[in-house]
N, C-alpha and C positions, 0 to 999 in steps of 0.2 A: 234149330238144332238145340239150342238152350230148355227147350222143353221136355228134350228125352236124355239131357243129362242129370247126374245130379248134383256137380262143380263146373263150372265150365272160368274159366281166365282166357280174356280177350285183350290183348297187348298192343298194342301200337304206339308208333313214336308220332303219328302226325297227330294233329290236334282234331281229326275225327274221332279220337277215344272221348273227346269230350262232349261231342253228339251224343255217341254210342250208348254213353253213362247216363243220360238225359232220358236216350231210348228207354233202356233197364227199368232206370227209374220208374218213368214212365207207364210201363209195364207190370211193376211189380216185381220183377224178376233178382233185386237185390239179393236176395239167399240163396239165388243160384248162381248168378252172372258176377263177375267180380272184372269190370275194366279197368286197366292199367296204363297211363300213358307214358311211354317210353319206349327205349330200347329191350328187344327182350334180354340183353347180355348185361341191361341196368336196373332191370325189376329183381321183385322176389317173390317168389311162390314158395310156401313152403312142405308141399307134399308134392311126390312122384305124381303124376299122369297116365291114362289111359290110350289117350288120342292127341296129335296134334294136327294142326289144321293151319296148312298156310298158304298162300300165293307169292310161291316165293320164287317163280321163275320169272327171268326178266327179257329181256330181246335176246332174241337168238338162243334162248334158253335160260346164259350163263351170264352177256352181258348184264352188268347192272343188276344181276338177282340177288336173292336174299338168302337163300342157300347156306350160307356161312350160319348165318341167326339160326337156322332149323337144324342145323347139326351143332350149336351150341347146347340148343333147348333140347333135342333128341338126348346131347351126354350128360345134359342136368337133371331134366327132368322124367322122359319116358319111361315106365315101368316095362320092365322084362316081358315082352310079348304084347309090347302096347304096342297101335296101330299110328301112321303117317299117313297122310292125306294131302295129295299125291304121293304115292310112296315112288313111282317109277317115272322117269322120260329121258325120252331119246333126242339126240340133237342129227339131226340129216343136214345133208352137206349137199348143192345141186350148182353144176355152170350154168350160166345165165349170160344173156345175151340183153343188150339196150340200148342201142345207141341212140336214143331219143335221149336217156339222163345225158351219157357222157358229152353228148355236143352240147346238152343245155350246160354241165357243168364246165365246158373249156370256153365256148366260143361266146358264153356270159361276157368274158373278158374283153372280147373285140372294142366295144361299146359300154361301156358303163355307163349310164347318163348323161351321153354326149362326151366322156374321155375317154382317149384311146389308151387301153391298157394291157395291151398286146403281148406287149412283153410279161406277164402274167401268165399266160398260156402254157408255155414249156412247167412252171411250177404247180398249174393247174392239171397240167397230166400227168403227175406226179403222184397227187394229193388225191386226184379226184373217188379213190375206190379206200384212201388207207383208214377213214371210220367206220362203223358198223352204218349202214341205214337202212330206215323200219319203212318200208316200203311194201305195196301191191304190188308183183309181178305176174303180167300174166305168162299164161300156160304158152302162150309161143315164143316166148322169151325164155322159158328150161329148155337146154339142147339135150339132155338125157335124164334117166333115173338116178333119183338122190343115192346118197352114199350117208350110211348112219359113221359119226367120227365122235359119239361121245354117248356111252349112256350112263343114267344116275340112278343108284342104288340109295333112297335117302336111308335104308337102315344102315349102309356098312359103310356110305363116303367118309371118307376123310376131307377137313377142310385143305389141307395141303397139296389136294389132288386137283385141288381146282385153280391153283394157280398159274398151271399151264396145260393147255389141252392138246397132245401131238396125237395125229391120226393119219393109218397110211391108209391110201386110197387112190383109185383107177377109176378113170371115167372112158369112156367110147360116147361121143357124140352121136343124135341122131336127128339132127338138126345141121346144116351150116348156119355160123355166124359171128362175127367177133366176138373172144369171150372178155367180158370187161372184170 
């Protein structure tokens, strides 16, 4: 990418900008490439932008993403008719069915290592679904067609829009099965 621009600022807070800059080097690419290691809401650029370019979706789209940082950088730096990359995604929404997790995650408890910790159970069906988890499911475990309950506009979001995501939606199973 660096070869068909002709500024390019590569940001990052983990300590791979310190690779990256090694790479440049490396390369020769100094006069174009300019890495920066931080936060982008910590650095400084000091001209508008053409493009930005980020992976900034996290689980489930929104868990954990970075999203916040690209619509910082989009109202600091992007030039009037500059481009985002990805500029668009949708979040789908599907019931699912597994009782293979939910017993691994209740009946753990029976047994722990040789102690019985039974009484753990009722607080284990409780708990067992209320974090996100990044899991393979397969295709016989969706009882119907997803339901879209979020999409992102990276030119127009607002960061305040993503503090809370409500979405109505109807499903019709076509599947029987517990939904967990």
């Amino acid at each position: 990418m660096s070869l068909l621009c002709s500024q390019v600022y590569a940001v990052d807070a983990s300590d791979i900008a310190f690779q990256a800059m090694e790479i440049v080097r490396e390369n020769e690419l100094s006069d174009k490439v300019v890495v920066l290691h931080g936060r982008i809401e910590d650095v400084d650029i000091e001209e508008k932008v053409d493009v930005i370019i980020s992976e900034w979706m996290g689980y489930m789209l929104l868990y954990e993403s970075m999203l916040g940082s690209v619509i910082f950088a989009r109202d600091k730096w992007l030039k009037p008719g500059g481009l985002i990359l990805p500029s668009h995604a949708s979040l789908y929404m599907a019931p699912v069915t597994n009782s293979q997790r939910y017993h691994d995650s209740i009946y753990f408890w029976r047994d722990v290592y040789g102690i019985k910790m039974s009484s753990m159970m009722p607080l284990a069906k409780l708990c067992a679904f209320m974090e996100p988890s990044v899991e393979t499911i397969s295709g016989e475990n969706v009882l119907t067609w997803p339901a879209v309950v979020a999409q992102v506009d990276c030119y127009t979001i607002q960061a305040q829009k993503l503090e809370t995501i409500t979405a109505a939606f109807k499903f019709t199973s076509m599947l029987q099965g517990k939904l967990y």
